[in-house]
VOZA-807305 format. One record per residue (C-alpha): x, y, z. Coordinates in pm, whole numbers, padded with zeros to 5 digits, always signed. Layout:
<nodes>
XYZ;...
</nodes>
This chain:
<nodes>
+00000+00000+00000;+00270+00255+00092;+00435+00171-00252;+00104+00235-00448;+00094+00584-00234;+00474+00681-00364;+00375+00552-00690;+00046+00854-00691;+00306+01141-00550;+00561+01031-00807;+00251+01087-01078;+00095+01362-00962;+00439+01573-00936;+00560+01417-01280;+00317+01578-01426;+00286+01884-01254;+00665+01912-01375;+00553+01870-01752;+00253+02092-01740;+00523+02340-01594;+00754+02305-01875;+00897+02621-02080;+00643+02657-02361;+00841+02993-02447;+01160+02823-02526;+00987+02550-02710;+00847+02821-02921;+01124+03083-02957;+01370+02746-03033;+01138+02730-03328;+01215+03059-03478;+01580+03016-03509;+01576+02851-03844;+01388+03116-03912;+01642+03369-03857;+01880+03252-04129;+01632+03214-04400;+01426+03518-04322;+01541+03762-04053;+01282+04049-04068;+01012+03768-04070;+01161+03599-03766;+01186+03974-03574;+00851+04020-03605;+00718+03656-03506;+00986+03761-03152;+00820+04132-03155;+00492+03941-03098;+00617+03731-02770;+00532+03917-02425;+00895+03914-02291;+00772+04016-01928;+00613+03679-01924;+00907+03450-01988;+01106+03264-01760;+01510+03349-01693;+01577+03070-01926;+01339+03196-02242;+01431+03501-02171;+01832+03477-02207;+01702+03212-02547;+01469+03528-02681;+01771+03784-02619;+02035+03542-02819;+01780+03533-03109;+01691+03873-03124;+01996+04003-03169;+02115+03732-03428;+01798+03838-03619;+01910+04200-03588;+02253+04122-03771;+02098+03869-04010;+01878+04186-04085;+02169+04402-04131;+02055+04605-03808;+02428+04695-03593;+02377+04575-03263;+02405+04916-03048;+02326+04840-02755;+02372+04547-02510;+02076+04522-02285;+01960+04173-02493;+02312+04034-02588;+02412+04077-02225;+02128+03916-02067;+02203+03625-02286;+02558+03648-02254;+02542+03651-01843;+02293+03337-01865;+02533+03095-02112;+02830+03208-01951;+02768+02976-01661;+02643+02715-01908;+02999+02679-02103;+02917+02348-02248;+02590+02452-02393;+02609+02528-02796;+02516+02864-02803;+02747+02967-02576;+03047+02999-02796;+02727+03225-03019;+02679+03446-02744;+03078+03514-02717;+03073+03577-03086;+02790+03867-03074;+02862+04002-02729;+03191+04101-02970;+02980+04212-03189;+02815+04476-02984;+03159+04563-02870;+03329+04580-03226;+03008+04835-03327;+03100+05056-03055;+03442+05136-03028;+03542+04883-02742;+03800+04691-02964;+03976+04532-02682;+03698+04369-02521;+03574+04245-02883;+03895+04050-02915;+03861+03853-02606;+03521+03770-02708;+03611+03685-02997;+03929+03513-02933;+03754+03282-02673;+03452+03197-02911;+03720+03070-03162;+03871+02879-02842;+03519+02742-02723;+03414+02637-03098;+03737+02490-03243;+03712+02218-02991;+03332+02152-03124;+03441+02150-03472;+03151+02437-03539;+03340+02587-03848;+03053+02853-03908;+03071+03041-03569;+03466+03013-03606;+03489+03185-03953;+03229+03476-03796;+03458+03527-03509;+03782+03522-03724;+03634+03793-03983;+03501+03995-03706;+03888+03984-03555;+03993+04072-03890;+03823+04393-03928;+03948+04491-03579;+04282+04416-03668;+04290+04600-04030;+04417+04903-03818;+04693+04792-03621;+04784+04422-03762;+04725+04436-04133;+04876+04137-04216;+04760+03954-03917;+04359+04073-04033;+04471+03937-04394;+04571+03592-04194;+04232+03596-04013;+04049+03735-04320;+04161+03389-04551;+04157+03131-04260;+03797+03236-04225;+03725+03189-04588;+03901+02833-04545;+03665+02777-04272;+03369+02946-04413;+03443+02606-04723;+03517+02363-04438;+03160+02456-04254;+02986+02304-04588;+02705+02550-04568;+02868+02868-04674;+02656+03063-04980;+02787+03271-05280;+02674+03544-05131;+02853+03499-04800;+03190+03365-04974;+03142+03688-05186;+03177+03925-04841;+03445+03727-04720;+03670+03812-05004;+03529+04136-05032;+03664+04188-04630;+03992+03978-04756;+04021+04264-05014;+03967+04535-04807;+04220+04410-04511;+04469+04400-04824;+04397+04730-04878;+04511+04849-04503;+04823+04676-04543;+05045+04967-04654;+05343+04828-04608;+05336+04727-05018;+05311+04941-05237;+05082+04780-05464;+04840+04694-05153;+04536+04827-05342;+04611+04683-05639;+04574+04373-05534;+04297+04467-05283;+04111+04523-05649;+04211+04214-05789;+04072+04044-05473;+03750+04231-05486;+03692+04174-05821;+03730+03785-05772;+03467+03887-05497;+03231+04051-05800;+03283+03787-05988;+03141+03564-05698;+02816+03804-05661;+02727+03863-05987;+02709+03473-05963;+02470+03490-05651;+02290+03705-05816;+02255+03918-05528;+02160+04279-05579;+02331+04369-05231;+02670+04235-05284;+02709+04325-05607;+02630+04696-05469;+02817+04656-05167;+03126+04516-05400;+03131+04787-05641;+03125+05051-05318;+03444+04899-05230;+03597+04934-05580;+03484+05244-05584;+03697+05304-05238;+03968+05160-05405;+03981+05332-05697;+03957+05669-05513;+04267+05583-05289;+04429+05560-05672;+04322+05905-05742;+04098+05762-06006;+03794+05958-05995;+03615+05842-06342;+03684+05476-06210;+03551+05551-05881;+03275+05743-05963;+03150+05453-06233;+03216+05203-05942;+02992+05406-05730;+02733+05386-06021;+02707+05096-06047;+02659+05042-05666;+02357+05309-05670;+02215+05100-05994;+02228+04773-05823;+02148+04862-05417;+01780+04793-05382;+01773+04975-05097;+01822+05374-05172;+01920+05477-04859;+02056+05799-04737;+02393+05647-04656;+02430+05506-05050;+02290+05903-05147;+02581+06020-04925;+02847+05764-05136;+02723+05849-05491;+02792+06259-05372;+03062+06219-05256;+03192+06020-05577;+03030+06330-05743;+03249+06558-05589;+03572+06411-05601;+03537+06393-06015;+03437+06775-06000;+03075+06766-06014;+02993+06939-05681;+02645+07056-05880;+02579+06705-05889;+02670+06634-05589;+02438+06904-05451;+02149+06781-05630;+02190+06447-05493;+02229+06572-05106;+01950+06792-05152;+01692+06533-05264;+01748+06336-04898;+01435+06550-04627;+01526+06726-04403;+01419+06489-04105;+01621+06206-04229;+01897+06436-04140;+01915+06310-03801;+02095+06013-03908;+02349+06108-04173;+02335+06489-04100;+02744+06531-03980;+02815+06377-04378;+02565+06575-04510;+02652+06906-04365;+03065+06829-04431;+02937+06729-04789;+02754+07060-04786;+03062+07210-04668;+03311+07102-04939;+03046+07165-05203;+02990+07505-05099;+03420+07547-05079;+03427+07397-05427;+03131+07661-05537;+03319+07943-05346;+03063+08046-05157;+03231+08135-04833;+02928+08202-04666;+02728+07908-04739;+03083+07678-04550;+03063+07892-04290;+02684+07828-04225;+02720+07470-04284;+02993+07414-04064;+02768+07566-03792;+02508+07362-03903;+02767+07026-03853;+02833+07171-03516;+02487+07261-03393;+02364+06871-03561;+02633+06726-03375;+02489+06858-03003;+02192+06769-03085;+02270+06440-03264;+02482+06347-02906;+02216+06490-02687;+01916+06293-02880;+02133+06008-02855;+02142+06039-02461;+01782+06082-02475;+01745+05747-02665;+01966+05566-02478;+01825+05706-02126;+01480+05607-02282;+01551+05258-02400;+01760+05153-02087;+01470+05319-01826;+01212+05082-02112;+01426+04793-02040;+01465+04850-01675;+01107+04868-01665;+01018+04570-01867;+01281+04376-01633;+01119+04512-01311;+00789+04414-01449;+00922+04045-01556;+01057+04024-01239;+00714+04113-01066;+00586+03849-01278;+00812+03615-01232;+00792+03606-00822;+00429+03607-00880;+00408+03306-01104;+00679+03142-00825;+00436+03200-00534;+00128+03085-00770;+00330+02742-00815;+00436+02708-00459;+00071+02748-00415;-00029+02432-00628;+00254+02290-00464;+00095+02312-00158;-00228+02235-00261;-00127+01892-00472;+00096+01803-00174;-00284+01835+00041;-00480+01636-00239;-00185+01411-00240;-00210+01335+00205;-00579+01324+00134;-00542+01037-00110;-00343+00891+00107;-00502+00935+00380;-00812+00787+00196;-00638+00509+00071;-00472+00413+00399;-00875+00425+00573;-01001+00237+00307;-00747-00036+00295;-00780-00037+00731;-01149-00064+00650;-01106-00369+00384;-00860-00541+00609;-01143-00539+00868;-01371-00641+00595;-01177-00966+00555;-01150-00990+00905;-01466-01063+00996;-01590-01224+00716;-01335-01463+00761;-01459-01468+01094;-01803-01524+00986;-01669-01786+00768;-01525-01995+01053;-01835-01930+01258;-01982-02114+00987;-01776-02417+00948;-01769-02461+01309;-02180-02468+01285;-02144-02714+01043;-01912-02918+01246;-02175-02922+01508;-02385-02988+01299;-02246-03283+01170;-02109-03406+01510;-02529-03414+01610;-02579-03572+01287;-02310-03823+01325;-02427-03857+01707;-02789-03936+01597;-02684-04174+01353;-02514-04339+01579;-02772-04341+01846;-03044-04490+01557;-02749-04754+01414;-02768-04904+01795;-03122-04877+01792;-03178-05065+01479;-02944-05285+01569;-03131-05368+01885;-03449-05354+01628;-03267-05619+01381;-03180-05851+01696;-03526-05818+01837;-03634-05935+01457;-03406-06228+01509;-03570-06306+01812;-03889-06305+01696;-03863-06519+01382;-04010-06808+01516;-04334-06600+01638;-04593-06423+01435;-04465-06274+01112;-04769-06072+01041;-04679-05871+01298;-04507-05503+01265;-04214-05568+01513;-04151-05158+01486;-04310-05006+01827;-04448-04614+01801;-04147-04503+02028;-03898-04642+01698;-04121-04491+01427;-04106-04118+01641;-03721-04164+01681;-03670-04297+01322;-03895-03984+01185;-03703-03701+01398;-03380-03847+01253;-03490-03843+00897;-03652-03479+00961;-03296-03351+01137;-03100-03489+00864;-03306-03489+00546;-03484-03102+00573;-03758-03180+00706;-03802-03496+00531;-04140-03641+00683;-04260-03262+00674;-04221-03250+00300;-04415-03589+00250;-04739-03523+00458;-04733-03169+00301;-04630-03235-00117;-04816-03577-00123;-05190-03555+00093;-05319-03918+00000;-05006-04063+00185;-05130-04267+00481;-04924-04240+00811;-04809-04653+00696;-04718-04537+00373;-04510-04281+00527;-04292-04536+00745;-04276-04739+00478;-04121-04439+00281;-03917-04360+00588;-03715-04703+00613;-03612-04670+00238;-03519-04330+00266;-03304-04449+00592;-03087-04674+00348;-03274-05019+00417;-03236-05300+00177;-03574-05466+00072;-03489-05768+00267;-03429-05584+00576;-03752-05388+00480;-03918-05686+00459;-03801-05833+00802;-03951-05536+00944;-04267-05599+00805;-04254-05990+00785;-04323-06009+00453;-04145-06107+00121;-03882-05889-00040;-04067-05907-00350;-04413-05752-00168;-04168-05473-00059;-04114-05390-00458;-04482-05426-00514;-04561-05195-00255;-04319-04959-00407;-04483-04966-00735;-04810-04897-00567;-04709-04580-00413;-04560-04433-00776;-04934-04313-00810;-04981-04167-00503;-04627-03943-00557;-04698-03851-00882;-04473-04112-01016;-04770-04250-01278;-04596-04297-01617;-04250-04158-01508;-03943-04404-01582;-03815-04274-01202;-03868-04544-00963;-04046-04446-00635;-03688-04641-00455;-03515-04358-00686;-03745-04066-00630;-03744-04126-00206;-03341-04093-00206;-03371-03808-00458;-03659-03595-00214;
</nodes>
């Protein structure tokens, strides 16, 4: 019984334990493939989860796929309050896969804002944590990351990084044109920092072009655009304006996206092959209130234009205009930043709220199932007392019974006994009396009584039942019925009687009619033992 109690408790929290599970992380596990194919799809199915709901553990898996759906998107990762909260939870987990992940975008969000230092280490230790896991993917993101870091102070260290990630970029089997495209394009430009040769950017456009080559095979509109900015770069550095400003062209034809930043490029390509009027035209197409963004470029573009047009005054204003954008670019930023991080402060006091809640909530069916659970067992452990008592007495009752019938048959047995000595003084009397009158019934009215309370003890009533079922019995056909039901033979019978054995079966048939028996192939000798 106390094994079919642990057996309930061992249910009952089993399932409470599954019906507690993390539906969040099932669900936000579900997007990730998501995030590869398409990114701005798989932001908006995350934009629709209720983050103050989820649980430490969804919530450090929603942060790690947000922000790899940000860069998949081409969004820069600006601010840490998502990478970090995944980054603190997987940190602990080391073994875990996305761990390694987490190391390479925490970088990320370093690289994108000037913390160079600390994006190395990530790096560096997600290219540690990975190359013992053979993941070749993560790897070749955290080597071209380290690349671009290290164009400034270790050209030909980035150019090492920038072709071992290619290698592993081949080696992780799932690389596309488009991405093998960007890592020669960033293997061209890191060739292009290294000015310790004099024909760096030279080769840095023979490398891109092998990169063009490679896009115009993916057929991708971006890399193609982002591939002929870079030529463009390159060609500029030559002092090759008509190259550059084709180049840039070609970028502005093929970018799908016309975007103030790609407006800024194709003016400034303008203005370094001497069309400033141009390059006017083209800054002021972009609205005012999409200055905010690009404004510093726009206002030095301004600037130069203006030098180039020699209007003095027009410089002067702009350059104010850079200044005064610049205050309020840095002081809009502050606001942002102060607004977002108060948001997320917020959103983390609130998940927090709802977290403890949902804590005390399960302690509470805790409680309660640990209550049904005791009552159960309680129940159980009263029912089984009451079936053991059950048992109890009707085993009891049982052996009552048996030792009834004991007595019982001890009376019976007694009686029998008492009537065997009797008849046996009734078979010697018979023997004593052959020699006298034969006629007469040798039975006395004290044996018939004794003989009848036997048969009515033993047989249910036996006598009873005759005078009752069968009316036209006479009291001598009723002692003659009595001595066959008491097991005589028909020569004993007819000792008692003094007559032949053969009147005995004669008498027999007689009484058929008065039982019933009239027709029937069941002897009345038959039917007597059978009553």
């Amino acid at each position: 019984m106390k094994t079919i109690i642990k057996l309930v408790i061992v249910c009952l929290f089993s399932s409470m334990i599954l019906c507690c599970t993390d539906k969040d992380t099932i669900k936000i596990s579900s997007i990730i493939p998501v995030v590869e194919a398409k990114p701005d799809t798989a932001l908006m199915m995350l934009d629709s989860i209720n983050q103050i709901k989820l649980s430490d553990k969804s919530y450090a898996l929603y942060s790690f796929v947000y922000t790899m759906a940000q860069d998949k998107a081409g969004y820069d990762i600006d601010n840490d309050s998502l990478i970090r909260v995944a980054y603190n939870w997987y940190r602990n987990k080391p073994n875990d896969s996305l761990y390694a992940k987490c190391l390479y975008y925490m970088g990320l969000y370093y690289a994108q804002n000037d913390s160079t230092e600390k994006a190395l280490v990530c790096f560096s230790n997600a290219n540690i944590v990975v190359r013992t896991r053979h993941d070749y993917y993560t790897q070749s993101l955290a080597l071209y990351q380290t690349s671009i870091i290290q164009r400034d102070y270790a050209p030909r260290r980035a150019i090492r990084s920038a072709k071992d990630a290619i290698s592993l970029y081949n080696k992780a089997g799932k690389i596309t044109l488009s991405n093998e495209a960007y890592s020669v394009l960033n293997l061209a430009d890191c060739i292009a920092y290294n000015q310790s040769e004099n024909d760096n950017i030279s080769k840095a456009i023979i490398t891109a072009n092998k990169a063009l080559a490679l896009a115009w095979e993916s057929k991708d509109s971006s890399v193609i655009a982002d591939t002929y900015q870079d030529l463009s770069l390159f060609h500029s550095i030559l002092e090759q304006p008509s190259q550059a400003l084709s180049c840039t062209k070609l970028s502005w034809r093929y970018r799908s996206r016309k975007d103030n930043s790609a407006k800024v490029a194709l003016a400034n390509a303008y203005l370094t092959s001497d069309s400033p009027s141009k390059a006017k035209e083209i800054i002021m197409s972009i609205r005012k209130k999409d200055y905010r963004k690009n404004g510093s470029s726009l206002y030095s573009l301004l600037r130069f234009i203006a030098f180039k047009e020699k209007d003095y005054v027009s410089a002067n204003r702009y350059a104010d205009s850079t200044e005064i954008y610049l205050k309020e670019e840095n002081s809009a930023n502050l606001k942002d930043k102060d607004s977002y991080y108060s948001s997320l402060i917020q959103k983390d006091n609130a998940r927090r709220a709802r977290m403890e809640k949902a804590k005390q909530i399960q302690n509470v069916i805790m409680l309660a199932i640990i209550i049904v659970v005791f009552l159960i067992g309680t129940l159980i452990l009263h029912y089984a007392r009451m079936e053991k008592k059950r048992l109890l007495l009707k085993l009891r009752h049982q052996q009552d019974s048996y030792l009834m019938q004991m007595e019982h048959k001890e009376r019976q047995l007694a009686m029998m006994k008492n009537f065997l000595m009797r008849k046996i003084d009734i078979l010697q009397k018979l023997n004593k009396l052959k020699s006298e009158d034969k006629r007469s019934i040798i039975l006395n009215e004290e044996d018939w009584n004794e003989l009848e309370i036997f048969l009515n003890s033993t047989y249910d009533g036996f006598v009873v039942r005759l005078y009752q079922q069968f009316s036209r019995l006479t009291k001598k056909d009723v002692h003659f019925l009595m001595l066959i039901k008491a097991g005589l033979s028909y020569s004993s019978i007819a000792m008692a009687y003094n007559i032949e054995a053969k009147s005995v079966k004669q008498k027999l048939f007689l009484l058929k009619e008065k039982l019933g028996l009239k027709g029937s192939k069941i002897s009345t000798y038959e039917f007597i033992n059978e009553f």
